[in-house]
C-alpha positions, 0 to 999 in steps of 0.5 A, a space after each residue: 914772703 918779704 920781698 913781696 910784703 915790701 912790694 906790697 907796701 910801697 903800692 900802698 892803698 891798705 887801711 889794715 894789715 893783718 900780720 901772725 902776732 910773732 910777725 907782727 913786729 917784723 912787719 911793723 918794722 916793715 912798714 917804717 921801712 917801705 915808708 907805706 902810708 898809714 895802715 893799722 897793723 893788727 895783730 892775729 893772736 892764734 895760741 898765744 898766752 895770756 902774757 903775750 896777749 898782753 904785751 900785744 895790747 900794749 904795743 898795738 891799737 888793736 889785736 884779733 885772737 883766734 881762733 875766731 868764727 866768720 861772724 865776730 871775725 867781721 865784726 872785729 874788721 867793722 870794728 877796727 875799720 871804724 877805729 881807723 877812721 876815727 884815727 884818721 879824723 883826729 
């Protein structure tokens, strides 16, 4: 719930949240909010049109559409991760 995502955020430590793609603006907002360090939000795209998936690349660095196998949901992570790291040294 909200109460706990703030909590959450305040406590810090994350490199990456996962948020519904309808949330994640909500959650970003959030973010700003609870003042949370630097985590990449991504974006879960499960259902959405090819409209929204677009919109999504515009507004966040990366996003994950589902439904996606363990496999490439990992290399996805691995992906984002490397991503984050390479934001993090520029």
């Amino acid at each position: 719930n909200a109460t706990e995502l703030e909590q959450a955020l305040r406590q810090g430590g994350w490199d990456v949240l996962l948020a519904d793609l309808a949330d994640s603006a909500d959650v970003r907002s959030r973010m700003k909010n609870s003042g949370a360090g630097a985590p990449l939000l991504v974006p879960v795209a499960y259902g959405a049109t090819g409209s929204e998936i677009a919109q999504a690349k515009k507004e966040y660095q990366r996003i994950l559409k589902g439904p996606i196998k363990t496999y490439a949901f990992l290399e996805a992570m691995d992906d984002i991760l490397a991503f984050r790291n390479k934001l993090l040294k520029s």
